[in-house]
mmCIF file of the N, C-alpha and C atoms, coordinates in Angstrom:
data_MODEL
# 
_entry.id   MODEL 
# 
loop_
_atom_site.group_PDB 
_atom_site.id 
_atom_site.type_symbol 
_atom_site.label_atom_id 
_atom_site.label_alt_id 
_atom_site.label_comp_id 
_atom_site.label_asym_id 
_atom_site.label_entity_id 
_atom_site.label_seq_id 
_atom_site.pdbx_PDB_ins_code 
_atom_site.Cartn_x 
_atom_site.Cartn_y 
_atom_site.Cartn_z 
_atom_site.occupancy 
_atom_site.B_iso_or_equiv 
_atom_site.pdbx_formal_charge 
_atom_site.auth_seq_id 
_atom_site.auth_comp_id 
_atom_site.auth_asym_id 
_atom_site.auth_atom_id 
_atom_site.pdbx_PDB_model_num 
ATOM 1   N N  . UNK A 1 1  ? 0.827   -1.181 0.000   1.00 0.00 ? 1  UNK A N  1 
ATOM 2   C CA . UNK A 1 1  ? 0.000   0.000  0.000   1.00 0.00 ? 1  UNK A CA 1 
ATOM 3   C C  . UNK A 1 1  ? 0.878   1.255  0.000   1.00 0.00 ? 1  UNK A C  1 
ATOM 4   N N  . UNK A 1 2  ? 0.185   2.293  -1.197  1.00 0.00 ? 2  UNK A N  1 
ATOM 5   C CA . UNK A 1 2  ? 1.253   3.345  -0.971  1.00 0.00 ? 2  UNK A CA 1 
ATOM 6   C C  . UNK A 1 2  ? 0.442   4.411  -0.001  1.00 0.00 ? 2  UNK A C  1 
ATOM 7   N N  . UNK A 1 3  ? 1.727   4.876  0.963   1.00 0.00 ? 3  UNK A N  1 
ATOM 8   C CA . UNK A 1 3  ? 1.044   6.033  1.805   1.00 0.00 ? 3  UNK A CA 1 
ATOM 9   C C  . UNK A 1 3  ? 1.353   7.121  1.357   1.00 0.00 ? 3  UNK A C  1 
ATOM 10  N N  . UNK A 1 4  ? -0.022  8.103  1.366   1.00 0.00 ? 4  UNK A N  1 
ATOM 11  C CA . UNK A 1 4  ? 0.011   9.138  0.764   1.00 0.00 ? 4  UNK A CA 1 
ATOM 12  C C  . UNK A 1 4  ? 0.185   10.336 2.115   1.00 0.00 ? 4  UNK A C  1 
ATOM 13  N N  . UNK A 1 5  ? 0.594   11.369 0.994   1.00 0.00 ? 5  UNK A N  1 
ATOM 14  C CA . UNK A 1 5  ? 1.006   12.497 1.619   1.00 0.00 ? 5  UNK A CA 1 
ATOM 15  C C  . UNK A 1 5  ? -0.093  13.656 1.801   1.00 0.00 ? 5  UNK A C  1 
ATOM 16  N N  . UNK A 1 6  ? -0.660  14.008 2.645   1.00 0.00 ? 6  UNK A N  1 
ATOM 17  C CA . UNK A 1 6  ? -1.461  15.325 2.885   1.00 0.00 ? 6  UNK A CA 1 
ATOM 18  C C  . UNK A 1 6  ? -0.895  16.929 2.560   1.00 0.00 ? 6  UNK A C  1 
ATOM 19  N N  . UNK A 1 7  ? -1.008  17.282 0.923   1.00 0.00 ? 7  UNK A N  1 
ATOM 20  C CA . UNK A 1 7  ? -0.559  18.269 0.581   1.00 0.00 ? 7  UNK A CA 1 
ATOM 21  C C  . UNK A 1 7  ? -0.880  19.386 1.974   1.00 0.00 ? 7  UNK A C  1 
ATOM 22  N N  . UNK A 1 8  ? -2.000  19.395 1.992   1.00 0.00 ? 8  UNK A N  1 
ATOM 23  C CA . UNK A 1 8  ? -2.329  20.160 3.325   1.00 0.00 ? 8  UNK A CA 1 
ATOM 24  C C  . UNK A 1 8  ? -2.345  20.419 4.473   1.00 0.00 ? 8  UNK A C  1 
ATOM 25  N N  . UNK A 1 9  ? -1.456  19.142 4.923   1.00 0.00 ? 9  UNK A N  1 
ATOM 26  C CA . UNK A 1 9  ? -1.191  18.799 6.301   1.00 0.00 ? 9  UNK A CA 1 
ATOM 27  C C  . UNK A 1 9  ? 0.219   19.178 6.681   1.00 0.00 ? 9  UNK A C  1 
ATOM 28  N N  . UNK A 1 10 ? 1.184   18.439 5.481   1.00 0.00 ? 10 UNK A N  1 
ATOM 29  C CA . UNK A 1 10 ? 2.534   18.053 6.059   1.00 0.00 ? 10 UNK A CA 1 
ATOM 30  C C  . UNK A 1 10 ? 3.368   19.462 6.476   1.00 0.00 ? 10 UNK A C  1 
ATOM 31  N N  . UNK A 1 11 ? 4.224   19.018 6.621   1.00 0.00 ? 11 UNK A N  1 
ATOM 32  C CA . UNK A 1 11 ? 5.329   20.053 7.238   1.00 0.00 ? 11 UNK A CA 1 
ATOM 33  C C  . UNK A 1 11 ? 5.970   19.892 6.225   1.00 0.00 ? 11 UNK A C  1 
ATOM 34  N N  . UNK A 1 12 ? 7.368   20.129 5.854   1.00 0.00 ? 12 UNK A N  1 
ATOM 35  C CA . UNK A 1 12 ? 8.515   20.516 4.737   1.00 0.00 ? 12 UNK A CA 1 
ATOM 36  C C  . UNK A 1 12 ? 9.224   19.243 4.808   1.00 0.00 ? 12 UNK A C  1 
ATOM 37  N N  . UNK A 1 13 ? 9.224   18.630 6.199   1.00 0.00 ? 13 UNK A N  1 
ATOM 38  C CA . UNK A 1 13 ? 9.901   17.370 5.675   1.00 0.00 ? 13 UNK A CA 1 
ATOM 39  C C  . UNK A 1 13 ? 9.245   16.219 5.599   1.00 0.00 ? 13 UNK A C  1 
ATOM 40  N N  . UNK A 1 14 ? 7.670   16.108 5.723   1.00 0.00 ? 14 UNK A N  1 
ATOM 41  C CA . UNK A 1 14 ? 7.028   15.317 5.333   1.00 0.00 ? 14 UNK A CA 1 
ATOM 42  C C  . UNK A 1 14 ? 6.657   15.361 3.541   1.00 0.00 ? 14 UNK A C  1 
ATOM 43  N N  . UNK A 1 15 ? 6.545   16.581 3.159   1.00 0.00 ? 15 UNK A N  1 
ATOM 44  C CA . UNK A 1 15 ? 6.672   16.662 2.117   1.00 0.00 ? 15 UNK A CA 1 
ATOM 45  C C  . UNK A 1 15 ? 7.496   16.153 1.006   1.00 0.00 ? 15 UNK A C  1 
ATOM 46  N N  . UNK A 1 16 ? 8.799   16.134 1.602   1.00 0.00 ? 16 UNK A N  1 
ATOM 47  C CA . UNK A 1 16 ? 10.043  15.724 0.952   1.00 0.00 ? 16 UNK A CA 1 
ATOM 48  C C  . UNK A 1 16 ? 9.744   14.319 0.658   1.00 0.00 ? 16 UNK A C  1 
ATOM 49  N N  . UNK A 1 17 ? 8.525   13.404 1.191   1.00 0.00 ? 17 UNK A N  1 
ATOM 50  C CA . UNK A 1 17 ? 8.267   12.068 0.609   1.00 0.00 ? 17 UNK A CA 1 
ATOM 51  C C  . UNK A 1 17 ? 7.636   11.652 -0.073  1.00 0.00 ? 17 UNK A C  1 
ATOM 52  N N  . UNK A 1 18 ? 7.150   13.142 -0.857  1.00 0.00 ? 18 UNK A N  1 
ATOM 53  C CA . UNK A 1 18 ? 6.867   13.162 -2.640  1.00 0.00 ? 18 UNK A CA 1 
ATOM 54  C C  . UNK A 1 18 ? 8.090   12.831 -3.184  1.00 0.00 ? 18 UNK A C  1 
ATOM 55  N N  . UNK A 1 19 ? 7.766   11.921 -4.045  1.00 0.00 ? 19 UNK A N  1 
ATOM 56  C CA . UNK A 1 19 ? 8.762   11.947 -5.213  1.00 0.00 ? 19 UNK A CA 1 
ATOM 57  C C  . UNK A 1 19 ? 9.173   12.472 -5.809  1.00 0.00 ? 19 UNK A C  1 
ATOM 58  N N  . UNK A 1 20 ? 10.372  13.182 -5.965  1.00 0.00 ? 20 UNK A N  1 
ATOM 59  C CA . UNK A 1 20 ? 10.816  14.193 -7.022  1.00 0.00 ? 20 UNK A CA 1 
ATOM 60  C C  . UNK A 1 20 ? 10.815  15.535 -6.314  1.00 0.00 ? 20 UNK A C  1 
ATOM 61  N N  . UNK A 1 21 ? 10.327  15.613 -5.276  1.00 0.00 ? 21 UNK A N  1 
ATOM 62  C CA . UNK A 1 21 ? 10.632  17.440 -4.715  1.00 0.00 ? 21 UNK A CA 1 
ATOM 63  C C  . UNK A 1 21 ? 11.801  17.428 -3.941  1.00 0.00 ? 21 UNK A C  1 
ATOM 64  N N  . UNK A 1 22 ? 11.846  18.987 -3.748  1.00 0.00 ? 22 UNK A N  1 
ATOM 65  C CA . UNK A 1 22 ? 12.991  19.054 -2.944  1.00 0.00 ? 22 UNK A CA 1 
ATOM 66  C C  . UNK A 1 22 ? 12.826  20.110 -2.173  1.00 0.00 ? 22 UNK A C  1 
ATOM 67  N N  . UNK A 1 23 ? 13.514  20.191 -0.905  1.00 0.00 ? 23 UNK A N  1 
ATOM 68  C CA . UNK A 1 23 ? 13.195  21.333 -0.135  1.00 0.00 ? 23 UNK A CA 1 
ATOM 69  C C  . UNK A 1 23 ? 12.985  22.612 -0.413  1.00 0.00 ? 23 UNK A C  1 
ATOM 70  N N  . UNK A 1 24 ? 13.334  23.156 -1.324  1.00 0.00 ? 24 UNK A N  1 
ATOM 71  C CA . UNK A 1 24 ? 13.316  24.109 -2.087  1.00 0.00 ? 24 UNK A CA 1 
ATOM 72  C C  . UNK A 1 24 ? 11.254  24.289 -2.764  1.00 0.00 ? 24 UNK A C  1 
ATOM 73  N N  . UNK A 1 25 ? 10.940  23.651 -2.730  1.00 0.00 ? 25 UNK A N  1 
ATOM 74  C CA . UNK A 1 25 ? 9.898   22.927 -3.483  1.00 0.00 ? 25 UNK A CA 1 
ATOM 75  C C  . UNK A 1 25 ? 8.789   23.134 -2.192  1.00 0.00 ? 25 UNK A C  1 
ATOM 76  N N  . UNK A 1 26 ? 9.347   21.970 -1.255  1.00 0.00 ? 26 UNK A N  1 
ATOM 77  C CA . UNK A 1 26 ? 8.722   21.911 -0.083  1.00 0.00 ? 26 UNK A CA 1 
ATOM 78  C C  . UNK A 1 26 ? 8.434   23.036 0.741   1.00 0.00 ? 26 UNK A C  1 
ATOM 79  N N  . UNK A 1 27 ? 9.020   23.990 0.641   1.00 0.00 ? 27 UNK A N  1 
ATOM 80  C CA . UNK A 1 27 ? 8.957   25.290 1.450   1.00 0.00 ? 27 UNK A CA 1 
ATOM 81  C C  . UNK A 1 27 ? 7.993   26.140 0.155   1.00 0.00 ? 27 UNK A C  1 
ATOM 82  N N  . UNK A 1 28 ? 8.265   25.968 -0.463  1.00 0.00 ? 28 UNK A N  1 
ATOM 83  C CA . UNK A 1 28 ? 6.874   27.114 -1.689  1.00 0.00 ? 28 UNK A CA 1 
ATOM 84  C C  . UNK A 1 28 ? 5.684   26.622 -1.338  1.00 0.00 ? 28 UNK A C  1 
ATOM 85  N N  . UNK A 1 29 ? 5.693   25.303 -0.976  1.00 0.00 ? 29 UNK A N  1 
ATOM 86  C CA . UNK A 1 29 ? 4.028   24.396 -1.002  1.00 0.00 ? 29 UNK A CA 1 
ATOM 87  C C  . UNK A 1 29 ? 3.661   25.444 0.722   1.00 0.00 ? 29 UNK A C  1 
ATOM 88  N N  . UNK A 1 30 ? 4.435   24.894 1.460   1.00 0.00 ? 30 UNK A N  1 
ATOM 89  C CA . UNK A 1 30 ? 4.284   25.811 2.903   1.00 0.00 ? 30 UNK A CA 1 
ATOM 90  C C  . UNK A 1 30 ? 4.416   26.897 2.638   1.00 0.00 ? 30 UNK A C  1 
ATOM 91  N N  . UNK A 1 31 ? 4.753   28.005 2.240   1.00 0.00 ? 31 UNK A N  1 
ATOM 92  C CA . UNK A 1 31 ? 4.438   29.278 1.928   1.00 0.00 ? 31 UNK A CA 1 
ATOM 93  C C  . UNK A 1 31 ? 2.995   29.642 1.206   1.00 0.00 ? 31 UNK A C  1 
ATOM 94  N N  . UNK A 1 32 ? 2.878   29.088 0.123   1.00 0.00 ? 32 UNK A N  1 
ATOM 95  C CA . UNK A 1 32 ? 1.658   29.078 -0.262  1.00 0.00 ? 32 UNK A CA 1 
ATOM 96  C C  . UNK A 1 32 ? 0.210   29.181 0.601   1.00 0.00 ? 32 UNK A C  1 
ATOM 97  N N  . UNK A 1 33 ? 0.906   27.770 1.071   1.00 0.00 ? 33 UNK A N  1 
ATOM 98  C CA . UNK A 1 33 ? -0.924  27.442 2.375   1.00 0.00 ? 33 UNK A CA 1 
ATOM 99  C C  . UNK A 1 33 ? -0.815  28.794 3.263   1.00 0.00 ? 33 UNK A C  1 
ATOM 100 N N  . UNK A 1 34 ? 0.459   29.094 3.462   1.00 0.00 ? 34 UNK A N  1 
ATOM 101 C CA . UNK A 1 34 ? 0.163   30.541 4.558   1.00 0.00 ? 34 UNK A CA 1 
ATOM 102 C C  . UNK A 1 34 ? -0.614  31.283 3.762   1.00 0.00 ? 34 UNK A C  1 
ATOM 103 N N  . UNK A 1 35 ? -0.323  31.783 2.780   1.00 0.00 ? 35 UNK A N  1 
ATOM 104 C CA . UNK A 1 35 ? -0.564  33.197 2.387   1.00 0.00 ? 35 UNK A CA 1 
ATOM 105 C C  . UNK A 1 35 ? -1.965  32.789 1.699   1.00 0.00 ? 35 UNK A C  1 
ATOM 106 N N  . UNK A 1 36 ? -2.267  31.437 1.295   1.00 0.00 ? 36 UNK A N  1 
ATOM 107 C CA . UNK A 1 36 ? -3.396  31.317 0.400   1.00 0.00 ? 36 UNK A CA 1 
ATOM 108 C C  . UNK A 1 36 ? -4.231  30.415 0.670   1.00 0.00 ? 36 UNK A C  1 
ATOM 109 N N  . UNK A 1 37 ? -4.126  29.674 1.623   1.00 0.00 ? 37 UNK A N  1 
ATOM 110 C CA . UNK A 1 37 ? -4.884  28.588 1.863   1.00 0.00 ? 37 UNK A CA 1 
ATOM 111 C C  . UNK A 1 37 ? -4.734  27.133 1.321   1.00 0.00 ? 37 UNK A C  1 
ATOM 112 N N  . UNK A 1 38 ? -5.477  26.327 0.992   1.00 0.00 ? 38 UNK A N  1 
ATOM 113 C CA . UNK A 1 38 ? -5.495  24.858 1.098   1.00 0.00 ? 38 UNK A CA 1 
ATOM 114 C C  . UNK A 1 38 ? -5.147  24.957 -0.554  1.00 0.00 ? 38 UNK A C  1 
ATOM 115 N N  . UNK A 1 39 ? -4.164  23.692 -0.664  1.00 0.00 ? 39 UNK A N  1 
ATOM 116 C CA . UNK A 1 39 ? -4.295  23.258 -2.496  1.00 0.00 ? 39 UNK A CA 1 
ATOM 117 C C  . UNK A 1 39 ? -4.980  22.797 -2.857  1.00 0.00 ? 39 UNK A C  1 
ATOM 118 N N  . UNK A 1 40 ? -5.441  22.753 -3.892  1.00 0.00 ? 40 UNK A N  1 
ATOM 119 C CA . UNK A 1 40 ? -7.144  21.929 -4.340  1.00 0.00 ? 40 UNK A CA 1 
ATOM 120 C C  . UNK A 1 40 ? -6.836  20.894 -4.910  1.00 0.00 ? 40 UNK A C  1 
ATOM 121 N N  . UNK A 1 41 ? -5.897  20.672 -6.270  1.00 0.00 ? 41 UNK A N  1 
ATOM 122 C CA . UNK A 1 41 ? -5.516  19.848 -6.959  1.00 0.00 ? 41 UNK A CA 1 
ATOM 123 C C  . UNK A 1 41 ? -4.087  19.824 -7.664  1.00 0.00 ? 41 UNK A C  1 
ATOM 124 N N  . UNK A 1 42 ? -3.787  18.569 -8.588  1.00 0.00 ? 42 UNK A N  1 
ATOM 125 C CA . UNK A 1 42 ? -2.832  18.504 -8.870  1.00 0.00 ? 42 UNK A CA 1 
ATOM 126 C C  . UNK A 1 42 ? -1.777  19.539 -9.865  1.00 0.00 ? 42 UNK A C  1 
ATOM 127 N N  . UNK A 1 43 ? -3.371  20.326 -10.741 1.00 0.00 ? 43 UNK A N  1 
ATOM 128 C CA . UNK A 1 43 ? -2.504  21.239 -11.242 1.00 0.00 ? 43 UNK A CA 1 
ATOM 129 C C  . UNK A 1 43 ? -2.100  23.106 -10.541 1.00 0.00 ? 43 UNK A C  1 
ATOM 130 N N  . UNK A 1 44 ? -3.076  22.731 -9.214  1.00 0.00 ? 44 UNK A N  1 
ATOM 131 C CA . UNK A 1 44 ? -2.504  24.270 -8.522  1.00 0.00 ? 44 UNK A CA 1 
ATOM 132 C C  . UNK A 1 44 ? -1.339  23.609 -7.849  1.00 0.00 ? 44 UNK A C  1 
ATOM 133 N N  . UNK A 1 45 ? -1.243  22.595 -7.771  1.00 0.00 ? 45 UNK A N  1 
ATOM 134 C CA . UNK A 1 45 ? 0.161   22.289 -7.114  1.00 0.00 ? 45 UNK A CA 1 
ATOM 135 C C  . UNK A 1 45 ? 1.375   22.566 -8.209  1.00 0.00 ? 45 UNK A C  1 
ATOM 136 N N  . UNK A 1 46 ? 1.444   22.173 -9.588  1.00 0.00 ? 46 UNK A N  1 
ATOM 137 C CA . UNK A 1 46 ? 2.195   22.224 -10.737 1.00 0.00 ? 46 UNK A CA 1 
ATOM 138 C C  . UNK A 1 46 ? 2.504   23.808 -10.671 1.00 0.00 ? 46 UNK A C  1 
ATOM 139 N N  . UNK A 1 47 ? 1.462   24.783 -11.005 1.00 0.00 ? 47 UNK A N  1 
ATOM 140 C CA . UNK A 1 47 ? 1.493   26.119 -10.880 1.00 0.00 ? 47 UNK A CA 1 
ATOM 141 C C  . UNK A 1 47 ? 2.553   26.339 -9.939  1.00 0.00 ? 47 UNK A C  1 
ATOM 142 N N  . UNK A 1 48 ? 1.950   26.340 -8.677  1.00 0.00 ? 48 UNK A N  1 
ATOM 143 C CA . UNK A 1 48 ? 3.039   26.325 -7.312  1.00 0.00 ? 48 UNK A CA 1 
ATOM 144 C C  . UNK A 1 48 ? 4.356   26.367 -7.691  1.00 0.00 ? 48 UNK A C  1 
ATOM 145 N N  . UNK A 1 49 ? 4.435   24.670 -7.936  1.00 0.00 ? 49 UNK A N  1 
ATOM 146 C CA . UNK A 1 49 ? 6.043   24.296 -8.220  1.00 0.00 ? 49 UNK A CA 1 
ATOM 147 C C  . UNK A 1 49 ? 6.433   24.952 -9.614  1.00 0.00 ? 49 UNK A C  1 
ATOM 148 N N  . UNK A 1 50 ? 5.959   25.233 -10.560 1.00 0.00 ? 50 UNK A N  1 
ATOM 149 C CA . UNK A 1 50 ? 6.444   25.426 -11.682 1.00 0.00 ? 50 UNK A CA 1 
ATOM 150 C C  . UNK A 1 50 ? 6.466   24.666 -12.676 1.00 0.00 ? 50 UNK A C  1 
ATOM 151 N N  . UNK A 1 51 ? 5.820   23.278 -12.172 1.00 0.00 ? 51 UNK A N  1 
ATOM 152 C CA . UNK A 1 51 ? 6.598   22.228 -12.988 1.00 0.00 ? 51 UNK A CA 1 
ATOM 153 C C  . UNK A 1 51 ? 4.968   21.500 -13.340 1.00 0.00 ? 51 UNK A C  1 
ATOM 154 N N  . UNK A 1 52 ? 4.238   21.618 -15.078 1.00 0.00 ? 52 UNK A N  1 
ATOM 155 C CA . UNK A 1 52 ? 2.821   20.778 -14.810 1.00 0.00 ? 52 UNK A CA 1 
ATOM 156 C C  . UNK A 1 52 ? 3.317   20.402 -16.726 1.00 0.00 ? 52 UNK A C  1 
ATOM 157 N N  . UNK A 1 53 ? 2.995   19.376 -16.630 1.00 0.00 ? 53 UNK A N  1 
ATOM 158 C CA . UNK A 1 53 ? 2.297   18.704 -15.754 1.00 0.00 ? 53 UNK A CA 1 
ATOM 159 C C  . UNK A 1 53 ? 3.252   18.013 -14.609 1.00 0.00 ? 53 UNK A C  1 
ATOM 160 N N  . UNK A 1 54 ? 2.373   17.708 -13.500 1.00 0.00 ? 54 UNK A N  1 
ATOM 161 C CA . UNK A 1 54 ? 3.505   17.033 -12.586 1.00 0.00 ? 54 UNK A CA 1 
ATOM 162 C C  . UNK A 1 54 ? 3.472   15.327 -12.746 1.00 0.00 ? 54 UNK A C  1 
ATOM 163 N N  . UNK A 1 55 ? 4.991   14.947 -12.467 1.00 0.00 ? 55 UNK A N  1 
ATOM 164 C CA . UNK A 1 55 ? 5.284   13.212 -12.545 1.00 0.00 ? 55 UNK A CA 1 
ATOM 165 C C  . UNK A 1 55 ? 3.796   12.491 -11.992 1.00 0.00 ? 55 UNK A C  1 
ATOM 166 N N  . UNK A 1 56 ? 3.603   11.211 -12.373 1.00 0.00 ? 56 UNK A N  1 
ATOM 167 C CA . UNK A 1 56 ? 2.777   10.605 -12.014 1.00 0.00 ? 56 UNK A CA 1 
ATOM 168 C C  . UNK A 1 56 ? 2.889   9.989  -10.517 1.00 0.00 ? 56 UNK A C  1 
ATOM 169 N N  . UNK A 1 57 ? 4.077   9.465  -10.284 1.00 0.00 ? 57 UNK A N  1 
ATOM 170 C CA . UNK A 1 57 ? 4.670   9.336  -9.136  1.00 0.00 ? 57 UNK A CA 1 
ATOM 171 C C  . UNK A 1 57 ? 4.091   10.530 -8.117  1.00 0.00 ? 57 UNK A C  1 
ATOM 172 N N  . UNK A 1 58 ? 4.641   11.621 -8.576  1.00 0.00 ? 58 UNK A N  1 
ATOM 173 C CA . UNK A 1 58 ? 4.176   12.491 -7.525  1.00 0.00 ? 58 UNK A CA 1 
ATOM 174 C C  . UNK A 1 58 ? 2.480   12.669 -7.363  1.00 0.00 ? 58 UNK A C  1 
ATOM 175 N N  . UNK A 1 59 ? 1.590   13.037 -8.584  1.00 0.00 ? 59 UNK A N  1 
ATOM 176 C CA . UNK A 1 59 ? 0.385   12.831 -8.298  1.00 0.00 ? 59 UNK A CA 1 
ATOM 177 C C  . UNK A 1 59 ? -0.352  11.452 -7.338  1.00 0.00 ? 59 UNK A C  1 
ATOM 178 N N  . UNK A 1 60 ? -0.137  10.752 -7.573  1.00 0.00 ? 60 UNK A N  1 
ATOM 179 C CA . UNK A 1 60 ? -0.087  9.341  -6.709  1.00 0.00 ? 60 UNK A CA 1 
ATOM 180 C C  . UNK A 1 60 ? 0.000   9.234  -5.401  1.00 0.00 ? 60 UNK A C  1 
ATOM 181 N N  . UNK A 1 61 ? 0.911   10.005 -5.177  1.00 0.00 ? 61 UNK A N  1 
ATOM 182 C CA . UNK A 1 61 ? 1.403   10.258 -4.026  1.00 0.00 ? 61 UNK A CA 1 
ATOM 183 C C  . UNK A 1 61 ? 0.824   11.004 -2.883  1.00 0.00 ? 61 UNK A C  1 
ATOM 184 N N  . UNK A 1 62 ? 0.479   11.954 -3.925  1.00 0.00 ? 62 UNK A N  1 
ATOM 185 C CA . UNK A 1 62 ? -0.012  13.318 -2.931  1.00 0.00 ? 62 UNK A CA 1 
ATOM 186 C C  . UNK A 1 62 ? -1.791  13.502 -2.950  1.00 0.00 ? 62 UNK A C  1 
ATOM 187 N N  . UNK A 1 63 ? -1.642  13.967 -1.697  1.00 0.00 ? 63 UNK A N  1 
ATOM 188 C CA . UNK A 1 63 ? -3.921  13.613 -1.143  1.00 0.00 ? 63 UNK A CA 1 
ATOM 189 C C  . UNK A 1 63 ? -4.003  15.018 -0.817  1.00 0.00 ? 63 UNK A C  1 
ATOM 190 N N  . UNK A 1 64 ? -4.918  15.513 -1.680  1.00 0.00 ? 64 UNK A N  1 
ATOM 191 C CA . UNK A 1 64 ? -5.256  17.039 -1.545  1.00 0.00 ? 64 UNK A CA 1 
ATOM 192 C C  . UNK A 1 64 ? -6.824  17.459 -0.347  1.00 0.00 ? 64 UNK A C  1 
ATOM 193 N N  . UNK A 1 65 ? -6.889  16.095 0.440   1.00 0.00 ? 65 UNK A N  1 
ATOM 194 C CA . UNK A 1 65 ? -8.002  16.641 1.412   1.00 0.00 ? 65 UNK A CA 1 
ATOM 195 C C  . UNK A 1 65 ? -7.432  17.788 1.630   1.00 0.00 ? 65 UNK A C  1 
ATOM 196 N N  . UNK A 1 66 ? -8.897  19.107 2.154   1.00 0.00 ? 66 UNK A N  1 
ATOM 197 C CA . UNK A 1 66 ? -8.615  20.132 2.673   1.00 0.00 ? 66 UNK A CA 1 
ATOM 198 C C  . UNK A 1 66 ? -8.106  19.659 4.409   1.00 0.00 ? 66 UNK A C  1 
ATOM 199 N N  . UNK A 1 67 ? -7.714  20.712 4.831   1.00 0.00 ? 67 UNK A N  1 
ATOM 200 C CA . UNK A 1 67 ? -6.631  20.561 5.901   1.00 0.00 ? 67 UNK A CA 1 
ATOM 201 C C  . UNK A 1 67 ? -7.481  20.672 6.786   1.00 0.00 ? 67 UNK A C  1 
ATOM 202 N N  . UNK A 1 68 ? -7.071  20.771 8.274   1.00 0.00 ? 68 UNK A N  1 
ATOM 203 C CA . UNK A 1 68 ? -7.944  21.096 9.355   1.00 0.00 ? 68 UNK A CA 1 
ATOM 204 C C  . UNK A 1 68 ? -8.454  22.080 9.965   1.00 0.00 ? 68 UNK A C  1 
ATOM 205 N N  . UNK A 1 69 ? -9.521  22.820 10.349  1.00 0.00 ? 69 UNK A N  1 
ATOM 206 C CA . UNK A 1 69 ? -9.849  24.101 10.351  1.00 0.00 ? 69 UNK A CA 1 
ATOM 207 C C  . UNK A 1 69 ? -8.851  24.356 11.185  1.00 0.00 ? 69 UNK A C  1 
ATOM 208 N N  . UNK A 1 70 ? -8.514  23.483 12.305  1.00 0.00 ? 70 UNK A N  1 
ATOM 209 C CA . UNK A 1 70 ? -7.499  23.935 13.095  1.00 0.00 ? 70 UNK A CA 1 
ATOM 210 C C  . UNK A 1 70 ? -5.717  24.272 12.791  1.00 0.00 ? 70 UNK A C  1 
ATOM 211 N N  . UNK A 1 71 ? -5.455  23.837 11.349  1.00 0.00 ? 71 UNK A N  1 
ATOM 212 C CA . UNK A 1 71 ? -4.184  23.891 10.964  1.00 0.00 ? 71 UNK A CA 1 
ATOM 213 C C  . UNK A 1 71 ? -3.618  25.254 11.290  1.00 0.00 ? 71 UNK A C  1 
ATOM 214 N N  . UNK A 1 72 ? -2.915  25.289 11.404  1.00 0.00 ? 72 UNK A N  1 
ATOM 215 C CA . UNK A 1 72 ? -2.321  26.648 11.412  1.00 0.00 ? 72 UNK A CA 1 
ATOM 216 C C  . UNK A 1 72 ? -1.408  27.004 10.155  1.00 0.00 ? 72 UNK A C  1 
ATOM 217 N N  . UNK A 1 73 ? -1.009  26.793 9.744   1.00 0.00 ? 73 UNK A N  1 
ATOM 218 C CA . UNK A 1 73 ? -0.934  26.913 8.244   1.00 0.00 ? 73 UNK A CA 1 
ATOM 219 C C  . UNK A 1 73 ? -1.570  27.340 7.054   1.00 0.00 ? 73 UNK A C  1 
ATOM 220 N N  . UNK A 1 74 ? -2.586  26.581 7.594   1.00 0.00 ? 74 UNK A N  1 
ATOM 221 C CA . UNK A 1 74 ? -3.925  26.481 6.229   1.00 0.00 ? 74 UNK A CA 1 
ATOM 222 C C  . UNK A 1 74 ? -5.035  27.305 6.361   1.00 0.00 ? 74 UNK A C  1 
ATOM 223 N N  . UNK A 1 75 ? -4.682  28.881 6.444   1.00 0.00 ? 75 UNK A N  1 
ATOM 224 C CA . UNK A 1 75 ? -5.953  29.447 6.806   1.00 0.00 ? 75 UNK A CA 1 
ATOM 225 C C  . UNK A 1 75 ? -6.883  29.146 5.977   1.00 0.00 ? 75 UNK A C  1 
ATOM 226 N N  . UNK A 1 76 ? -8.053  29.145 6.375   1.00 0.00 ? 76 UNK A N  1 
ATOM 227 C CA . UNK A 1 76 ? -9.386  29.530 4.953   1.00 0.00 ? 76 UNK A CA 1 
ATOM 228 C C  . UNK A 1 76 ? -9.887  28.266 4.626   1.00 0.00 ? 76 UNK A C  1 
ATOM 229 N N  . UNK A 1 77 ? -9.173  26.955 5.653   1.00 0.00 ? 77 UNK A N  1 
ATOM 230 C CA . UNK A 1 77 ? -9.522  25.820 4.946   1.00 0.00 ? 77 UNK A CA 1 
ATOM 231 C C  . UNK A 1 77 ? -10.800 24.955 5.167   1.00 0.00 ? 77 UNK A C  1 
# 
């Protein structure tokens, strides 16, 4: 079973267990949720990173539930 990653949840180094990102990467996704709230899908994530379409690997990977009202990160979510 593959375990997926909570675009909306993780921290920077949970993130890093997408395939193919890199901290650099991981810190835009966390910047983002501050300033903008929750990611919806795979291609506002591409936008984000720069990079769409994104690897399949990485789509696979990554679970765009909205986050927890309580996140602190994720306003608006």
């Amino acid at each position: 079973m593959t375990i997926k990653v909570r675009i909306n949840l993780a921290n920077p180094v949970e993130l890093l267990e997408l395939p193919g990102l890199d901290a650099q990467q991981a810190e835009a996704i966390v910047t983002y949720r501050a300033q903008h709230g929750p990611i919806k899908d795979p291609q506002q994530l591409g936008v984000i990173l720069g990079a769409w379409p994104l690897p399949d690997t990485l789509c696979e990977r990554a679970d765009f539930s909205p986050a927890d009202s309580t996140a602190p990160e994720a306003p608006g979510a």
